[in-house]
C-alpha positions in Angstrom: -14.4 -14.6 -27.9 -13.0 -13.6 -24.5 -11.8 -16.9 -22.1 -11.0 -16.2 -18.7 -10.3 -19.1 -16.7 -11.6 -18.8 -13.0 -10.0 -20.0 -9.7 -10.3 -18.7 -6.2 -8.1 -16.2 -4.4 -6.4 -17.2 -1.0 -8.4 -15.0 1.6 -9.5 -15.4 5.0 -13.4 -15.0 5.1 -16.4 -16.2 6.2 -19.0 -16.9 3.0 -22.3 -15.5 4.0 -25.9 -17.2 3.0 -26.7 -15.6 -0.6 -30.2 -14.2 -1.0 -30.2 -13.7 -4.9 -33.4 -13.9 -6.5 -34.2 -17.3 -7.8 -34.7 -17.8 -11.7 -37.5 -20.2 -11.2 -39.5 -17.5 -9.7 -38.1 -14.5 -11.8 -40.4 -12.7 -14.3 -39.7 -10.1 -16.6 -39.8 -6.5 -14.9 -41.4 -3.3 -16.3 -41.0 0.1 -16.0 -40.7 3.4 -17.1 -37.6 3.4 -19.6 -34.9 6.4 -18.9 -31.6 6.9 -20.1 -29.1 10.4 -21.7 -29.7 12.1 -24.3 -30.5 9.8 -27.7 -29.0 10.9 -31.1 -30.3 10.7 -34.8 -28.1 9.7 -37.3 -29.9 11.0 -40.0 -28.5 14.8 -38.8 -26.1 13.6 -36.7 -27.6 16.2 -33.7 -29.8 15.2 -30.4 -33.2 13.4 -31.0 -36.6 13.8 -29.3 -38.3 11.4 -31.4 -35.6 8.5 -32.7 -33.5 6.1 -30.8 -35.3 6.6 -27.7 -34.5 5.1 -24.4 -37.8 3.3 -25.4 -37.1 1.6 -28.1 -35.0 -1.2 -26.2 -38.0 -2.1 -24.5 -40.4 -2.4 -27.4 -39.4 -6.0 -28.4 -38.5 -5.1 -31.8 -35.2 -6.2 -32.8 -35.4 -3.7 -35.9 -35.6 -0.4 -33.4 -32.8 0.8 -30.8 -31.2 3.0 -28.5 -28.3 5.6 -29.6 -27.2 7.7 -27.1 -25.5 11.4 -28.5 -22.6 11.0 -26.1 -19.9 8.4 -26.5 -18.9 8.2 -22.9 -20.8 7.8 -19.6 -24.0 7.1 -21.9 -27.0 4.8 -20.9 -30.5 3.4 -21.0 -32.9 1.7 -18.1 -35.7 1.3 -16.5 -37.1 3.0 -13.5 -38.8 -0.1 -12.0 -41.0 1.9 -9.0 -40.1 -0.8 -6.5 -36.8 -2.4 -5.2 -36.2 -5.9 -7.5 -33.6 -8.1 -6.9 -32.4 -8.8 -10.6 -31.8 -12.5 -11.5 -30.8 -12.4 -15.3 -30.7 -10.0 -17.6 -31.1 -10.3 -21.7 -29.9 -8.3 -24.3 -29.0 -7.3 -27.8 -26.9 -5.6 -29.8 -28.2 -3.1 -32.9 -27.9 -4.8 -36.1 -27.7 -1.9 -38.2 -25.5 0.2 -37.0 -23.6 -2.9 -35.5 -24.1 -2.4 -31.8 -20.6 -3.1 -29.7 -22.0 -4.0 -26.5 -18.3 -5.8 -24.8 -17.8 -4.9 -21.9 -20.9 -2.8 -21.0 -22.0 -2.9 -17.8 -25.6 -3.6 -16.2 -25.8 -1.7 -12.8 -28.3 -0.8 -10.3 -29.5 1.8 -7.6 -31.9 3.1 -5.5 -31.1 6.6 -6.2 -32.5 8.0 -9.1 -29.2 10.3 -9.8 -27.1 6.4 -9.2 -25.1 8.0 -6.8 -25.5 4.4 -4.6 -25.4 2.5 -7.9 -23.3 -1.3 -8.0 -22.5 -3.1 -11.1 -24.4 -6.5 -11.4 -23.1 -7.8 -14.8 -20.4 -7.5 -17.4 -20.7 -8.3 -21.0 -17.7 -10.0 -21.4 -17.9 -11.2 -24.9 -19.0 -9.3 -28.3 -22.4 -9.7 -29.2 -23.4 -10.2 -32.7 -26.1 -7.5 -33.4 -30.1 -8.8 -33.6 -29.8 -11.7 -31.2 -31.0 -12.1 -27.5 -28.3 -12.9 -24.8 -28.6 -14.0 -21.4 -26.7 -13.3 -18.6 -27.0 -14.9 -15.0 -27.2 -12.1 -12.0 -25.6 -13.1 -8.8 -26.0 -10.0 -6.7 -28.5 -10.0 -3.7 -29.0 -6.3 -3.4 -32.8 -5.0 -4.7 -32.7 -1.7 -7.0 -35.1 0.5 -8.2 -33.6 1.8 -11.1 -31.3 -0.4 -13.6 -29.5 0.6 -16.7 -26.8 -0.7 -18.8 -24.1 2.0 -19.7 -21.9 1.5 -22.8 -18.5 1.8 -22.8 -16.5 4.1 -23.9 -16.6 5.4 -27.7 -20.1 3.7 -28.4 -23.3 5.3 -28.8 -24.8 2.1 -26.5 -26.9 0.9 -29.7 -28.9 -1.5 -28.0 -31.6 -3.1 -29.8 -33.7 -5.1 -27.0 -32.8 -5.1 -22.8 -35.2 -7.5 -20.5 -34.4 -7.4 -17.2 -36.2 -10.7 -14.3 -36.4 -10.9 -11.2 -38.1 -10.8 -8.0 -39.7 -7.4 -5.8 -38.0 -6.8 -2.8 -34.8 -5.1 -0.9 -32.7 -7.8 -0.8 -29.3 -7.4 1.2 -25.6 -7.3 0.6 -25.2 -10.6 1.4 -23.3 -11.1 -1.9 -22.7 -8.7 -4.4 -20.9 -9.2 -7.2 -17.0 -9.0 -8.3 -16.1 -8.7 -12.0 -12.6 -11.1 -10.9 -11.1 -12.6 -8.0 -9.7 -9.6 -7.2 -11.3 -7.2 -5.2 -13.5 -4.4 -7.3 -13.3 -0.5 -7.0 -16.1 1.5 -7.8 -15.9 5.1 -8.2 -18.9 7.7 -8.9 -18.8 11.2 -9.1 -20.8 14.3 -8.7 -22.9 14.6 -12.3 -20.7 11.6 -14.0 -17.9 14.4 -13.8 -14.6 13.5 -15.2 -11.1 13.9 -13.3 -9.1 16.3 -15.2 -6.6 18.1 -12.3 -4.4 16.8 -10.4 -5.0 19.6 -8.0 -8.4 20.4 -7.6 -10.7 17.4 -6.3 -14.4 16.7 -7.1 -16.7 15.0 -5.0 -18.0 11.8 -5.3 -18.3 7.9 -3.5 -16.3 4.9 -3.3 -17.4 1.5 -2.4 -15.5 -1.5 -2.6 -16.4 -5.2 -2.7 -14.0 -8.3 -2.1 -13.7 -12.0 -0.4 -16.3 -13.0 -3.5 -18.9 -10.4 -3.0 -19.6 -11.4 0.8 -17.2 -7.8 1.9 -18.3 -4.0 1.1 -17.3 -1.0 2.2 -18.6 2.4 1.2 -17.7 6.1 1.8 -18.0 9.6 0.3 -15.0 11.3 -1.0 -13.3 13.5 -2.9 -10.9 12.5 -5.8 -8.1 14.1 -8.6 -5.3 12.8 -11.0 -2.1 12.3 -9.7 1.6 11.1 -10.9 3.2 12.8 -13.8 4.6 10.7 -16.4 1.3 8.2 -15.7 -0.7 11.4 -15.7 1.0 12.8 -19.1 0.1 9.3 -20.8 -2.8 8.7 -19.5 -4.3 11.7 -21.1 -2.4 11.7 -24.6 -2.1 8.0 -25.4 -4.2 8.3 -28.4 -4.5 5.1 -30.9 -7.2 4.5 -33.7 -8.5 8.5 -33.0 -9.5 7.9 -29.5 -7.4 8.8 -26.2 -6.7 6.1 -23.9 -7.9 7.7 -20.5 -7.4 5.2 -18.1 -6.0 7.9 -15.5 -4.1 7.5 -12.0 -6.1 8.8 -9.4 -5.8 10.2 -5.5 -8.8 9.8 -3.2 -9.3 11.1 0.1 -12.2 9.0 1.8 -14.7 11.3 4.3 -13.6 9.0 7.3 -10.8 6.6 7.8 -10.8 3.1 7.4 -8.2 0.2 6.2 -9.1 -0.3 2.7 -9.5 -4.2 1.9 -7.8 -4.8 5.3 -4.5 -3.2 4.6 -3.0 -2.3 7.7 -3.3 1.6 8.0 -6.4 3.4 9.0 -6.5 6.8 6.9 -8.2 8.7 4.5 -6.1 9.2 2.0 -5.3 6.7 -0.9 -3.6 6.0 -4.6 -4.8 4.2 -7.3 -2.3 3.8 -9.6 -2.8 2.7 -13.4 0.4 1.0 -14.4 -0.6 2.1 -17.9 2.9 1.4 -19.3 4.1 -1.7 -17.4 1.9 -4.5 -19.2 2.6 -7.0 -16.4 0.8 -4.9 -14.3 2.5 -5.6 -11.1 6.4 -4.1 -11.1 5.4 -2.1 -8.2 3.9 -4.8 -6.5 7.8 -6.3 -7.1 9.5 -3.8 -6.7 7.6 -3.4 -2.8 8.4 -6.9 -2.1 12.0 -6.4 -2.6 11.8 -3.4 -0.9 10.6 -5.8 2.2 13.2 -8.2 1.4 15.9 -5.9 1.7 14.6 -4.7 5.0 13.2 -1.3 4.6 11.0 -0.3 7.8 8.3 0.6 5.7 7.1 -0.5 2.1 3.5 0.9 1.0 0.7 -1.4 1.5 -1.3 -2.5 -2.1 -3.8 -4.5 -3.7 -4.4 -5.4 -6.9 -7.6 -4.2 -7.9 -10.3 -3.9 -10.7 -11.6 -0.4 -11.3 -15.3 0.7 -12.6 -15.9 4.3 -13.3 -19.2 5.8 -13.5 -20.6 2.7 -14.7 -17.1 2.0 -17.2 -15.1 -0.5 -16.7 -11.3 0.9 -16.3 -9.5 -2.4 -16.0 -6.7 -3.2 -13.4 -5.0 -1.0 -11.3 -3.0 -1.1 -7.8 -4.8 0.4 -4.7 -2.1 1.4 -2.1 -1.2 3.8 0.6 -0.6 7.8 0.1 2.8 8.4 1.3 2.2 10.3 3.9 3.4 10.1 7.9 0.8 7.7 9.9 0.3 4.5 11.9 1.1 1.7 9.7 2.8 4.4 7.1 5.6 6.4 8.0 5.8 7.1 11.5 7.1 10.0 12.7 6.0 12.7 15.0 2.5 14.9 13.1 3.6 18.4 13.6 0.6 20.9 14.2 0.8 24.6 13.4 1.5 25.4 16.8 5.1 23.5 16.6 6.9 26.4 15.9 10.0 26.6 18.4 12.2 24.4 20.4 12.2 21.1 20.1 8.4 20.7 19.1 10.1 22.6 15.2 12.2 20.3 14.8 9.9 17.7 13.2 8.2 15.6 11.7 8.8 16.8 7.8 8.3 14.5 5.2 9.7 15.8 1.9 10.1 14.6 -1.7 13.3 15.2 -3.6 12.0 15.5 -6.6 13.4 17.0 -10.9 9.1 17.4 -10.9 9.1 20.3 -8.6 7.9 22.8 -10.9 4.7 20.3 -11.3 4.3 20.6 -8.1 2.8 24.3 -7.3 0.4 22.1 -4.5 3.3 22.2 -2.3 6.1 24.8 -0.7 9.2 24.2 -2.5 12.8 25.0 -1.9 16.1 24.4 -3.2 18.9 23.6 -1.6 22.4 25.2 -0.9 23.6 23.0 -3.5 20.6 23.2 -5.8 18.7 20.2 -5.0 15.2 20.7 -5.7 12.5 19.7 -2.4 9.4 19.9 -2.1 7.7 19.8 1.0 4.8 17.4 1.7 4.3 17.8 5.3 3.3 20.0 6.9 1.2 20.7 3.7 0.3 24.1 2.5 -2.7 24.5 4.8 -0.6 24.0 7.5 3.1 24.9 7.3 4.2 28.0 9.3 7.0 30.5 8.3 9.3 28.9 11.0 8.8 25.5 9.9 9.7 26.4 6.4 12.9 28.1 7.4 13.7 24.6 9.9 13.6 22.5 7.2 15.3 24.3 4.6 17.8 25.2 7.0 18.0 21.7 8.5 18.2 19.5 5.0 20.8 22.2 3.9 23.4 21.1 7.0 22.8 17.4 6.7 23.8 17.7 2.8 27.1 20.4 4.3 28.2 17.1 5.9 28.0 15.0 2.4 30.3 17.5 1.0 32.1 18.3 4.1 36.2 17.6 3.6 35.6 14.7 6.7 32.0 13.7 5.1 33.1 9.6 6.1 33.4 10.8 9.6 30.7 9.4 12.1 31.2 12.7 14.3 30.7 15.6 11.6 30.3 13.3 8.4 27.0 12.2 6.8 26.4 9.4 9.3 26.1 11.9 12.0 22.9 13.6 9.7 21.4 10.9 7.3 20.6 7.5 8.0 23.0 5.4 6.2 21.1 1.9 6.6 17.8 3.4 5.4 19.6 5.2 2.4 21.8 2.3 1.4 18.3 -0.3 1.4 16.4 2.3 -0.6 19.7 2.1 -2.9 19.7 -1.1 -3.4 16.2 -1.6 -4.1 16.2 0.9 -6.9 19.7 -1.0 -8.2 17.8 -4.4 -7.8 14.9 -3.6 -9.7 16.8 -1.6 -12.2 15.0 1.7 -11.9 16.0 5.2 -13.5 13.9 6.8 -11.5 16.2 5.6 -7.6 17.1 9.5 -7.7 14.7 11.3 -9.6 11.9 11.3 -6.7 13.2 10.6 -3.1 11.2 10.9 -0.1 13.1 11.8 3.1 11.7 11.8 6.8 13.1 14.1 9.5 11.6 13.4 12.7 11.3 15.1 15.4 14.7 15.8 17.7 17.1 17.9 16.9 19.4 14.7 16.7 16.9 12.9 14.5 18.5 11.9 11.4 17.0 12.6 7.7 15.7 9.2 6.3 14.7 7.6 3.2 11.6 6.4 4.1 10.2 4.4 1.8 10.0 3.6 -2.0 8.0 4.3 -4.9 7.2 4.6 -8.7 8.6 1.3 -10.5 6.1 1.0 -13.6 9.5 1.5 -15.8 11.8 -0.3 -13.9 12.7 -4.0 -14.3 13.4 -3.6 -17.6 11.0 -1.6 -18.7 12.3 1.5 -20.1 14.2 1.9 -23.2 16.5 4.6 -21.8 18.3 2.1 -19.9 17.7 -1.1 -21.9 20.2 -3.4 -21.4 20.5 -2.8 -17.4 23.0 -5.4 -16.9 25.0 -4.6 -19.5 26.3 -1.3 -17.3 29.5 -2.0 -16.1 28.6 0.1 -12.8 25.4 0.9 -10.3 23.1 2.1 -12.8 22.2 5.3 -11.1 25.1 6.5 -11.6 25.7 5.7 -15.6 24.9 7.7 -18.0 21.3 6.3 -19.0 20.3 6.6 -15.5 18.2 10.1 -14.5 18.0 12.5 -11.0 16.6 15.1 -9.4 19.6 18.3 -10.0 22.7 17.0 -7.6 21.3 13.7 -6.4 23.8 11.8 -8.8 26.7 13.4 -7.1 25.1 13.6 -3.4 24.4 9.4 -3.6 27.8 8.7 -5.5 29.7 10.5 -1.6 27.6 7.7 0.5 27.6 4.5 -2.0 31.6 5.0 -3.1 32.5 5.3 1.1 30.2 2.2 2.0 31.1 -0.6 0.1 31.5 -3.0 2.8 28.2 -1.6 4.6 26.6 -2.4 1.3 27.9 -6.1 1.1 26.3 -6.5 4.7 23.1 -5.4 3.8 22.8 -7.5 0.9 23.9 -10.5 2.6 21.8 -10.4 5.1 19.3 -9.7 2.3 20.2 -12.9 0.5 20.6 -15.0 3.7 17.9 -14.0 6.1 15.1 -12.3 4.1 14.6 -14.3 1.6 15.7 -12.5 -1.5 16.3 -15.5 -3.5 15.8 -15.5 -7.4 13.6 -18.7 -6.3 11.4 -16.9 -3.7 11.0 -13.0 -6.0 9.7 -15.7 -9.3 7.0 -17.4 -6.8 5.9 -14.2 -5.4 5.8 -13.2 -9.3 4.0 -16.3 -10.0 1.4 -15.9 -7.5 0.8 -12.5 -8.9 0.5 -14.0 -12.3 -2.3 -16.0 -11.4 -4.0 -14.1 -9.2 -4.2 -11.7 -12.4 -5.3 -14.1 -14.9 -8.6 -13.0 -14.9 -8.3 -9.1 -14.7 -5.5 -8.6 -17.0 -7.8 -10.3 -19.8 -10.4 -7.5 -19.2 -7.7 -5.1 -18.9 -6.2 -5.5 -22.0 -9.3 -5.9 -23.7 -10.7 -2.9 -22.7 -6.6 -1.0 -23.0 -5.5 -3.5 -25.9 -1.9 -2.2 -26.1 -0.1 -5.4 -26.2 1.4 -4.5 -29.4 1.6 -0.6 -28.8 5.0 1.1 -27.4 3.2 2.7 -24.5 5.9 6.0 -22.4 9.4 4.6 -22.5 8.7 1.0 -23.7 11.6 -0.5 -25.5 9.3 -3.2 -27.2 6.4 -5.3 -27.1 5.8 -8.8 -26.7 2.2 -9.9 -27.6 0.7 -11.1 -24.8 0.7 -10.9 -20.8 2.2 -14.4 -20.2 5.4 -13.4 -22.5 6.0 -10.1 -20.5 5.7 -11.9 -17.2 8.3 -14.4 -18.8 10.4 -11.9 -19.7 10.4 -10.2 -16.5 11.2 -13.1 -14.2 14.7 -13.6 -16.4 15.6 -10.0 -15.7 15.5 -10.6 -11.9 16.9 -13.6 -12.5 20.2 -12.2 -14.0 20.0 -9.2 -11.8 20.5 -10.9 -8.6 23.2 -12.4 -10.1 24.7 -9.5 -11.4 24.5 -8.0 -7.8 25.8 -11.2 -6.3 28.8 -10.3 -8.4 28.7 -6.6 -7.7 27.8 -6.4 -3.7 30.1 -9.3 -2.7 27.4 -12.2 -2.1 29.2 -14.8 0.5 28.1 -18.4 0.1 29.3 -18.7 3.9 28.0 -15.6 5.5 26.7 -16.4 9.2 25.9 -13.0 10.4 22.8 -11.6 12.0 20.7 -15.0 12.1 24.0 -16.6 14.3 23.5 -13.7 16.6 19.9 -14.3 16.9 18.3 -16.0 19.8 16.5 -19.1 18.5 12.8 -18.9 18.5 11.1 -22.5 19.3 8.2 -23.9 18.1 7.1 -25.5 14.6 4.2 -24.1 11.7 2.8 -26.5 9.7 0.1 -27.0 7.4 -2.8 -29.6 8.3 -5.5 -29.6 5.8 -6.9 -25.8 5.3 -5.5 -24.9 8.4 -2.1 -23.3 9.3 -0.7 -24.6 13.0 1.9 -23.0 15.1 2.5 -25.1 17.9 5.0 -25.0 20.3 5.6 -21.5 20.8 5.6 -19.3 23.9 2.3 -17.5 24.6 2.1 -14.1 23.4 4.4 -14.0 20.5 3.2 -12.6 17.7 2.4 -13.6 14.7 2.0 -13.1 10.9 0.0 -14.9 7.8 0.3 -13.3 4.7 -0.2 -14.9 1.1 2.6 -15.7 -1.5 1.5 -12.2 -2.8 1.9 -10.4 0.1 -1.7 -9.4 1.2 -1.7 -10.0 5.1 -4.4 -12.5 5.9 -4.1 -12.6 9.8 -2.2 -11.5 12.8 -2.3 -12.1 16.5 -0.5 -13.9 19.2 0.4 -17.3 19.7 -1.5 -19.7 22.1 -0.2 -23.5 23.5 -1.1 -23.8 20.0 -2.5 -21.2 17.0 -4.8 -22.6 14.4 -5.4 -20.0 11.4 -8.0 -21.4 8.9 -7.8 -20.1 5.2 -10.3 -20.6 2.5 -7.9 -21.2 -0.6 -5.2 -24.2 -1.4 -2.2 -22.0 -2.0 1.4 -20.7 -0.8 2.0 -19.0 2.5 4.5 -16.7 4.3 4.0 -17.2 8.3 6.1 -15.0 9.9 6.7 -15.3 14.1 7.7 -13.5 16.3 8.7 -12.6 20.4 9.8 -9.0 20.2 13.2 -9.4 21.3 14.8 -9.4 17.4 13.6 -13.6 17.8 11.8 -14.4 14.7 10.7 -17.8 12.3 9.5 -17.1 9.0 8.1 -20.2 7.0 7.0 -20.5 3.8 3.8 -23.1 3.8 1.9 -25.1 1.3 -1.6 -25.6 1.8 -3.2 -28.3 -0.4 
């Protein structure tokens, strides 16, 4: 039996009145029973006459529905009317033993359930022949309701009731599967994703802050990544592939997904398939805050449901892409084709996966380095613009190799941005990552004496420990992307090595000031792990019931440790030792005084006063910040005489203030 313990998530929200139907006045609904194609044992080929989507509404425990399919498959009722469903009851097949865990009940008012919503999850396993019951929270009415099987069963449901109440309802609460926020994705015909180029069409619609917060929106969607890709669809155990695929979507207008801060169309959802605690991007992005980059990809930890399938947890964050709120740079437009308007913006990927790449023009450098262009994309990159940028990255690495590469003049400071490169550096050295130099995106924006910039980060599932080609990390006597175990992208090893070997003391800086004024402290990285921990508690059961490789060496996995808790354990001591070992390596200083000393001070005072946050004392109009202990951003706006910000949750807070001229307070509070 599945136990998931429940607590709330730290949100800001207003709870709405919930108009679910009331069990007192519930009764049991017909209709006209529908559902795919049924199968017959007895000749193992499609039935017209046995196992019919009728025989789970004939209250006979001894008859049931067998769908021919194993995936996608289901049985309902068209009810004629909108009811709002109050509880549901079901059973299992005795004979064959029906596995009805984690099916889901859904409902829509379309009768292809293109609109449909999941109202229930059978979270435990059934024993076959007796009647269940499950509570229904949601407030929206349907027409049609089904329960779909998940994957690799033939449904084999012996008995479905459904109660409730005729009417519309409203979306005054629908329901969440966890605290966290839930992702449901239907396509065109139930069609599965099986390119990473070519999309298909279908709709999104998300629900959050306990069912009280939807969105919905058409889209299109594909598979994306490579490695996740690759495992996703040839991780086979016990004769059945384990599909639970990355995806890319591209919403039909733009909006800020669960209130993350850009407004786009375009979006990830990653699976994390081989990291088992399910969140070393999530770490890996707050480090790469920590140590200062100007822009770390927005994410949320999300559940995932799949043409009515559950699909367990993944991580909804940004496309990297140029943006407001993402990397912002200058949007070139096919017209920008000479004088200044050429010179940018470009956003490219270094990247050893170019040839995977045929979506996207491609080049190689003077030296060989492989780069793929992202922007402009295909649809809109000109000749010239092709010719600037190969032209233009092939000068700024001249000056890495150039006999006087140190010099600021007509070195590699005068071409790349040596800050930006040395924090993404040390963010893929902190977090122990083969991949620092295997994948690289670089900006170029526009002006022809615009530097070339890593602009953000990306792709940590393997890193902090994760990855058997570098297992032990901190047993390399030097950075580890320059060792042996670590991997690059053709010349990257030796184009890095000319920058890190000539900036030592830069380096030190960067992580002091790190270390001292960020926060990156072994004590703060383990709470922000912690408060991922529990904000996962209930997903990552589901998860790994419905993936359970806890005890399978999933990619590069060096070993397995039984249980989500142990890996999370095991996780937090790697950090532990590796900000040590980079204490030791980068030159931490016990008495550094830098930046904050040159700092005008900032006055005022935040507090915590019951379930509200107070910053009092500050100047009108500065700005500030509330984010939770896991980095979602709850709240932002300017200070008054005195800002009161309410939140729903008891919990750990990062309020973060600010006056624009480089004054800032960031305090961690506790709200009880």
């Amino acid at each position: 039996m599945l136990l998931i313990t429940m607590f709330a998530v730290s949100v800001l929200s207003v709870v709405l009145p919930v108009a679910t139907a009331s069990a007192a006045t519930a009764v049991k609904l017909t209709g006209s029973p529908i559902g795919t194609p049924s199968v017959d044992y007895a000749s193992g080929g499609r039935s017209l006459t046995v196992n019919q989507p009728s025989a789970a509404f004939d209250a006979d425990m001894a008859t049931y529905y067998a769908s021919y399919g194993t995936q996608y498959t289901w049985v309902g009722l068209d009810l004629g009317r909108p009811h709002v469903i109050s509880f549901v009851r079901f059973a299992a097949s005795s004979s064959p033993e029906g596995n009805m865990q984690l099916g889901v009940f859904e409902g829509a008012n379309e009768a292809d359930f293109s609109d449909a919503i999941p109202f229930c999850v059978v979270k435990d396993s059934p024993l076959g022949g007796r009647l269940y019951t499950e509570r229904v929270t949601c407030s929206r009415g349907f027409r049609y309701v089904r329960y779909v099987g998940p994957e690799g069963s033939r449904c084999n449901v012996a008995e479905l009731e459904f109660y409730g109440t005729e009417g519309a309802g409203d979306d005054s609460r629908l329901y969440q599967l966890t605290n966290l926020p839930l992702v449901v994705i239907r396509t065109l015909g139930e069609a599965e994703v099986t390119s990473r180029v070519t999309y298909i069409d279908g709709w999104l619609t998300t629900i959050s802050n306990d069912g009280t917060t939807f969105f919905t929106d058409t889209l299109k969607i594909r598979g994306r990544g490579n490695g996740s890709w690759e495992v996703s669809n040839n991780l086979a155990y016990g004769g059945q592939v384990w599909r639970k695929k990355p995806f890319r979507l591209k919403l039909a207008h733009k909006a800020r997904l669960l209130d993350m801060p850009a407004k786009a169309k375009n979006w990830v959802l990653i699976n994390n398939l081989s990291d088992k605690t399910l969140m070393r991007n999530m770490v890996a992005f707050e480090a790469s805050r920590r140590l200062g980059m100007d822009y770390t990809p927005a994410a949320r930890l999300v559940d995932v449901m799949y043409n009515g399938e559950l699909k367990g947890t993944y991580q909804l964050c940004d496309k990297i892409e140029a943006g407001k709120n993402r990397i912002e740079m200058t949007e070139m437009e096919p017209t920008d084709n000479a004088g200044e308007a050429l010179t940018g913006g470009y956003l490219i990927e270094i990247t050893a996966n170019q040839d995977r790449d045929a979506a996207n023009s491609i080049f190689q450098s003077a030296r060989g380095v492989p780069v793929t262009i992202q922007e402009p994309n295909d649809d809109d990159l000109t000749t010239q613009q092709y010719d600037y940028i190969c032209e233009a990255f092939s000068r700024m690495e001249a000056t890495v190799f150039a006999p006087d590469y140190t010099s600021p003049a007509s070195g590699y400071p005068s071409t790349l941005d040596v800050d930006a490169f040395l924090k993404h550096f040390l963010t893929g050295e902190l977090c122990g990552t083969t991949d620092n130099y295997w994948s690289v995106y670089m900006s170029k924006d526009r002006g022809e004496d615009e530097k070339f910039k890593c602009c953000t980060v990306w792709d940590f599932d393997l890193a902090l420990e994760n990855d058997a080609r570098t297992y032990p990390i901190n047993t390399v006597a030097g950075y580890l992307c320059f060792s042996g175990k670590s991997s690059a992208a053709r010349g990257m090893k030796d184009f890095a090595r000319r920058i890190v070997n000539t900036q030592e003391q830069r380096i030190s800086e960067l992580w002091n000031e790190a270390r001292h004024e960020r926060g990156l402290t072994a004590d703060v990285m383990l709470a922000f792990v912690d408060s991922l921990a529990q904000e996962l508690q209930q997903s990552q059961a589901y998860n790994f019931l419905r993936w359970p490789i806890l005890d399978i060496l999933v990619q590069q996995n060096f070993q397995t440790l039984g249980s989500f808790d142990s890996e999370v354990a095991f996780m937090k001591q790697f950090i532990i030792d590796r900000i040590a070992w980079l204490d030791q390596k980068a030159g931490y200083r016990a008495d550094y005084t830098g930046v904050s000393s040159q700092r005008p001070p900032l006055g005022g005072t935040v507090y915590a006063s019951g379930r509200t946050i107070v910053m009092a004392g500050f100047d009108a109009g500065c700005t500030y910040r509330v984010c939770s202990a896991g980095g979602q951003c709850l709240g932002v706006g300017q200070t008054s005489a005195s800002s009161v910000v309410c939140v729903v949750s008891p919990g750990v807070y990062i309020v973060t203030v600010g006056n624009g001229q480089d004054a800032r307070q960031q305090r961690k509070i506790l709200v009880r």
